[in-house]
C-alpha positions as CSV (number, residue, x, y, z in Angstrom):
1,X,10.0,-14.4,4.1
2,X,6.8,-13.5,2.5
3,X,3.9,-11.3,3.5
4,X,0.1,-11.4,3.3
5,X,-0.7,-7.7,1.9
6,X,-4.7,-7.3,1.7
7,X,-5.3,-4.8,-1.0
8,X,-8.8,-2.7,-0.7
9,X,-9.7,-1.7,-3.8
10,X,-12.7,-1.3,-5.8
11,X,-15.1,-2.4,-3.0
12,X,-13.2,-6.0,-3.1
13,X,-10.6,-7.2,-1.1
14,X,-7.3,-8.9,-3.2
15,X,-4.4,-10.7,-1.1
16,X,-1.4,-11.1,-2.3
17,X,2.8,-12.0,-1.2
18,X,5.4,-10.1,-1.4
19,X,9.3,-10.8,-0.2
20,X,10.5,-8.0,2.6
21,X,12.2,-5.4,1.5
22,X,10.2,-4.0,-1.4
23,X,8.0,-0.6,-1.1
24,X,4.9,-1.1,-1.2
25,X,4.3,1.0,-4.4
26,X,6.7,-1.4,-6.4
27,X,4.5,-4.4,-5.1
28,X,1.4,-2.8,-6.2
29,X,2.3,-2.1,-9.3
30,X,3.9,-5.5,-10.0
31,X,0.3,-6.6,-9.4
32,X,-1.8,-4.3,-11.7
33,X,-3.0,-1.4,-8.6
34,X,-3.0,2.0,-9.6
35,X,-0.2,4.3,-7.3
36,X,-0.1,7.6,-8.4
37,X,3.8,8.8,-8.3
38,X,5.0,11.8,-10.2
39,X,8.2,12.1,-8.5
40,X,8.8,8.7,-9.1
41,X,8.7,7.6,-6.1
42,X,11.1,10.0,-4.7
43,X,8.9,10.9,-1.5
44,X,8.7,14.5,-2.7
45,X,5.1,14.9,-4.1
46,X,3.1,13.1,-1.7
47,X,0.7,11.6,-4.2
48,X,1.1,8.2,-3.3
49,X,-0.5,8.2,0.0
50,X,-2.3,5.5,1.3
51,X,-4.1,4.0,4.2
52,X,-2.4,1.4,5.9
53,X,-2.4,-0.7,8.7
54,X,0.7,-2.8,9.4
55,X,0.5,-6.3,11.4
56,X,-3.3,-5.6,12.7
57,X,-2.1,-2.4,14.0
58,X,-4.1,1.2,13.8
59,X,-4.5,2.2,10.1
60,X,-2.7,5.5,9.6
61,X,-1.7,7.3,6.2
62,X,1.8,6.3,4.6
63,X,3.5,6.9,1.5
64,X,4.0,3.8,-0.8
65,X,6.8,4.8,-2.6
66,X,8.7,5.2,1.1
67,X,6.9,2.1,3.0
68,X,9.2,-1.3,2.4
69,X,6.9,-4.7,3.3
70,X,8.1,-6.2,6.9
71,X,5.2,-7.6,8.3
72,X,1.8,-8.2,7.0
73,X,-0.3,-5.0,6.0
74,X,-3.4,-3.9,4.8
75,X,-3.7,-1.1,2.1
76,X,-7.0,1.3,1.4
77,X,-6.7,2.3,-2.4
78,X,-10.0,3.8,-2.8
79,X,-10.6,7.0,-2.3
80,X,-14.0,6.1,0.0
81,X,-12.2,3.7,1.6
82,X,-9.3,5.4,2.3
83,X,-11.3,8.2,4.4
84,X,-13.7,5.9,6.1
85,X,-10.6,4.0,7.9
């Protein structure tokens, strides 16, 4: 099944699909968005920590390397954004 991911960025707002079962860093890249992982997306540095709000609920902050797609989610890459939500 594929999910709607709205991607904040750049004062615009970008949908795009994804299958379940991907993190959400891996789908960002595949689509050009920046995520910042040194570890690699290990979990360990913390650098890739977003806002997100999954299926309409309360945005809270996440880490994209450790977040796999199961519903439909929106993602704050700015850094203005990001605190704002």
């Amino acid at each position: 099944m594929k999910y709607a991911i709205s991607v904040h960025y750049n004062s615009k707002t970008h949908t795009i699909y994804a299958e379940q079962g991907k993190t959400l860093a891996a789908i960002l890249r595949e689509h050009g968005f920046p995520v910042d992982m040194p570890c690699g997306g290990n979990g360990t540095c913390g650098k890739c920590g977003i806002r997100v709000s999954v299926d309409g609920g309360k945005p809270a902050a996440q880490k994209a390397c450790r977040l796999q797609i199961a519903a439909d989610t929106a993602v704050w890459l700015d850094r203005a954004q990001r605190e704002r939500v």
